[in-house]
C-alpha atoms as an extended CHARMM CRD file, in Angstrom:
* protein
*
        60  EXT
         1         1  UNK       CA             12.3170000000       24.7830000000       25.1580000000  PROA      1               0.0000000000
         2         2  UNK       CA             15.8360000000       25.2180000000       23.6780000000  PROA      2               0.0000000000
         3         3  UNK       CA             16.2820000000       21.8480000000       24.2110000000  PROA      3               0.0000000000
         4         4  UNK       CA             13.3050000000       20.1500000000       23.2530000000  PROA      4               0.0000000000
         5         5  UNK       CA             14.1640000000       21.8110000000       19.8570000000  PROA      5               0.0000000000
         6         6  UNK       CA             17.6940000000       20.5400000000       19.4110000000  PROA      6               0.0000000000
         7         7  UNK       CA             16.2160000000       17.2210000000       20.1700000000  PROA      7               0.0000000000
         8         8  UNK       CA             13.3940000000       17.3940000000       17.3810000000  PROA      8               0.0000000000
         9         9  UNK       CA             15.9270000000       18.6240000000       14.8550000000  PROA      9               0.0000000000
        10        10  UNK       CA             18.1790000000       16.6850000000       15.3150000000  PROA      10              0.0000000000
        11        11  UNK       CA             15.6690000000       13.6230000000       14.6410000000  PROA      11              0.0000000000
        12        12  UNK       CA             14.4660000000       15.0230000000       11.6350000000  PROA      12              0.0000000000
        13        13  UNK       CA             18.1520000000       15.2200000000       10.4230000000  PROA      13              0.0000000000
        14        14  UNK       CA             18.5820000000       11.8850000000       11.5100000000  PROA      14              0.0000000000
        15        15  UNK       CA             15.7170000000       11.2000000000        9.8230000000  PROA      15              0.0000000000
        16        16  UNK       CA             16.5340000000       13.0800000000        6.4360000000  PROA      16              0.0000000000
        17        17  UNK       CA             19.7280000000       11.3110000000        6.7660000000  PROA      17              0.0000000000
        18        18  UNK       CA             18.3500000000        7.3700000000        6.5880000000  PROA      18              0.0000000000
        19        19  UNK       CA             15.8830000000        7.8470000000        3.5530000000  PROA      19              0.0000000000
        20        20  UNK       CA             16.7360000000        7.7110000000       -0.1380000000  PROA      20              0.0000000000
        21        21  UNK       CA             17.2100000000       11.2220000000       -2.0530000000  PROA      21              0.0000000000
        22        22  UNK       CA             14.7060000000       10.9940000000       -4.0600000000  PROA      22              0.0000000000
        23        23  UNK       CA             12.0980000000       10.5040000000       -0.9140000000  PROA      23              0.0000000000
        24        24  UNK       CA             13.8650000000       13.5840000000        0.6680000000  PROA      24              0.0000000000
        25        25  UNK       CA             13.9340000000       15.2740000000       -2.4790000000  PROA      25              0.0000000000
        26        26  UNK       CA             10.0710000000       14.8810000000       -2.5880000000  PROA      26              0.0000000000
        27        27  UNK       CA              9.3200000000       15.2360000000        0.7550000000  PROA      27              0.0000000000
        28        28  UNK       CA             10.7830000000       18.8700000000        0.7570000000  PROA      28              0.0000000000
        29        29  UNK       CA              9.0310000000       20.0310000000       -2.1170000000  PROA      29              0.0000000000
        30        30  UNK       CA              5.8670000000       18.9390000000       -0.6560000000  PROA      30              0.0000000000
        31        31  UNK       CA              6.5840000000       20.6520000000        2.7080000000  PROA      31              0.0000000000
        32        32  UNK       CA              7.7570000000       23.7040000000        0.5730000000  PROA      32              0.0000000000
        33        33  UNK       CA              4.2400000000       23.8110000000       -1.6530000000  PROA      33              0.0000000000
        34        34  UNK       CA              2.3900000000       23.3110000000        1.7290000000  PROA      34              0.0000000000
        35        35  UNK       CA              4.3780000000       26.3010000000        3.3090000000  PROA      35              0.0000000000
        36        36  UNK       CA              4.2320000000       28.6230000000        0.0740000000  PROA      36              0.0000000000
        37        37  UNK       CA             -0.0570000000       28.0500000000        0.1440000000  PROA      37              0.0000000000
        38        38  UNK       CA             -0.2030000000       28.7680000000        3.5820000000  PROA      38              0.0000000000
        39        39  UNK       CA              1.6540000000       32.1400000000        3.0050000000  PROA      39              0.0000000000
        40        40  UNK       CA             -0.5180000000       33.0530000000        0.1110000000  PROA      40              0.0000000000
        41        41  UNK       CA             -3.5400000000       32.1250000000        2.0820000000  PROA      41              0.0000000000
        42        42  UNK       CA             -2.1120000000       34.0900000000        4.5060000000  PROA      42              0.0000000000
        43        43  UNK       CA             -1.4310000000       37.1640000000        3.1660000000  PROA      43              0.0000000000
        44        44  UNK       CA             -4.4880000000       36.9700000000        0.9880000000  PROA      44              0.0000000000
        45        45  UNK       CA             -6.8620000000       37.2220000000        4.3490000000  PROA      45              0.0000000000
        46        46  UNK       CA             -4.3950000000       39.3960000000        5.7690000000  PROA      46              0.0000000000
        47        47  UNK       CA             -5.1470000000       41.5730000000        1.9040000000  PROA      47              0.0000000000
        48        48  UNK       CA             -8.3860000000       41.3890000000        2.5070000000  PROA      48              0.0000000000
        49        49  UNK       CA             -8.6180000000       42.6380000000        6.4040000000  PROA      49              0.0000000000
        50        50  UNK       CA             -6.9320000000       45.7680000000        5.3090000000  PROA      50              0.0000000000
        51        51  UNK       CA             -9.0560000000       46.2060000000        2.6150000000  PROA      51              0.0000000000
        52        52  UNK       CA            -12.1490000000       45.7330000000        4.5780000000  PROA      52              0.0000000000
        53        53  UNK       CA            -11.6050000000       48.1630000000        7.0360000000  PROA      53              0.0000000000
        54        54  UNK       CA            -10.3650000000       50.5090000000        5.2080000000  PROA      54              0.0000000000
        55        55  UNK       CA            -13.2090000000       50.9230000000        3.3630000000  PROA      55              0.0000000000
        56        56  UNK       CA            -15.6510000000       50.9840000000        6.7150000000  PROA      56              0.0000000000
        57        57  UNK       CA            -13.2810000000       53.6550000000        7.6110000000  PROA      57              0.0000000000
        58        58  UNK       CA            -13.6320000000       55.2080000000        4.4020000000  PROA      58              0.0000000000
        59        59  UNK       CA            -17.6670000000       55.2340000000        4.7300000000  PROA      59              0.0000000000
        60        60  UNK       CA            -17.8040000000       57.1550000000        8.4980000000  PROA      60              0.0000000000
């Protein structure tokens, strides 16, 4: 598993490496506004959960 990782990275670097700034520039931000939506979807079903049962709690 340890390895299969190295190998990955170490294509993406490779990767990040051959391309132009500014398509590395804007392919980060992109993965970064995918990964900070995910965590805010995230957290706000995770809000949610705990709010939900705490009320059914709340109720018995």
């Amino acid at each position: 598993m340890l390895l299969a990782v190295i190998v990955v990275m170490g294509l993406l670097a490779g990767a990040a490496i051959h391309t132009s700034l500014p398509v590395f520039l804007t392919a980060s931000a992109a993965i970064a506004a995918w990964l900070l939506t995910f965590a805010a979807r995230e957290h706000l079903a995770r809000t949610r959960t705990a709010r939900s049962g705490l009320a059914r709690a709340h109720r018995n």
